[in-house]
C-alpha positions, 0 to 999 in steps of 0.5 A: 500500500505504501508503495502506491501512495509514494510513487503516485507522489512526484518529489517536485510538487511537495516542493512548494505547498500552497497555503492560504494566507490565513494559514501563513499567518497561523504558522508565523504566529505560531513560530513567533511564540514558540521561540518566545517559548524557546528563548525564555526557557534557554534564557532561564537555564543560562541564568540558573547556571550563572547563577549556581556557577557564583553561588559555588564560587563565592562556597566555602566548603568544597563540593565534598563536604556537602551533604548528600542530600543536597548533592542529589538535588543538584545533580537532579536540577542539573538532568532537568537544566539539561532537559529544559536547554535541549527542548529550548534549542528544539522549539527555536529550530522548529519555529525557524522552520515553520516559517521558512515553510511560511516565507519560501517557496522552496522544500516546504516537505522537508521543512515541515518534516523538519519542524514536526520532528523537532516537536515531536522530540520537544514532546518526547523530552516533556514526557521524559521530564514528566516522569521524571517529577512523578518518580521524584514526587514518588521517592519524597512520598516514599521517604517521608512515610518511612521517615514518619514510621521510624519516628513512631 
């Protein structure tokens, strides 16, 4: 079946994809305020990272001696400060493909392939994160219920 739906397609007519103008404006608002999204949340990590880059340097304890707790919720913020920069950067790519679709008339299929793929990991990575918090909230849960049982 696939391969009657791909040869009845010729390359250079997904070339160029009609929009509306209607539609134009859709995909140029939606890029604008997806690398609105994309900036503010790299905008975030970088400031995050100066700010515990300072926070470390001005430490006067070495890294060492901080209590393992503590360790853990940096090494976890860091994992999440990775996410949140790659799925910064993948919204940013997508919006500058879903307007190259909107203002050129050349490779409209490969930008709009472009695009959806870069959303699609944006996605995946937000389900990724989700999991992530639930299995957090799940280990809190767990350690305050044995933290209280001990305690009686």
């Amino acid at each position: 079946m696939d391969e009657i739906i791909t040869s009845e397609i010729k390359p250079e007519t997904m070339q160029r994809i009609p929009f509306s103008e209607e539609e134009v404006k859709i995909m140029l608002r939606l890029a604008r305020w997806m690398r609105f999204i994309g900036s503010f949340m790299i905008g975030v990590v970088l400031i995050i990272l100066c700010v515990g880059i300072f926070m470390l340097v001005r430490s006067q304890d070495p890294i060492t001696k901080l209590p393992t707790g503590l360790v853990f919720i940096h090494t976890l913020n860091s994992i999440i400060l990775i996410f949140v920069f790659v799925m910064g950067v993948l919204l940013w790519g997508a919006a500058k493909k879903f307007v190259l679709v909107a203002k050129t008339d050349i490779d409209d299929q490969v930008n709009l392939v472009g695009a959806f793929r870069r959303l699609k990991n944006y996605f995946m990575l937000t389900g990724i994160l989700i999991l992530l918090y639930i299995i957090c909230v799940i280990v809190i849960v767990l350690m305050l219920l044995a933290y209280y049982s001990a305690a009686n």
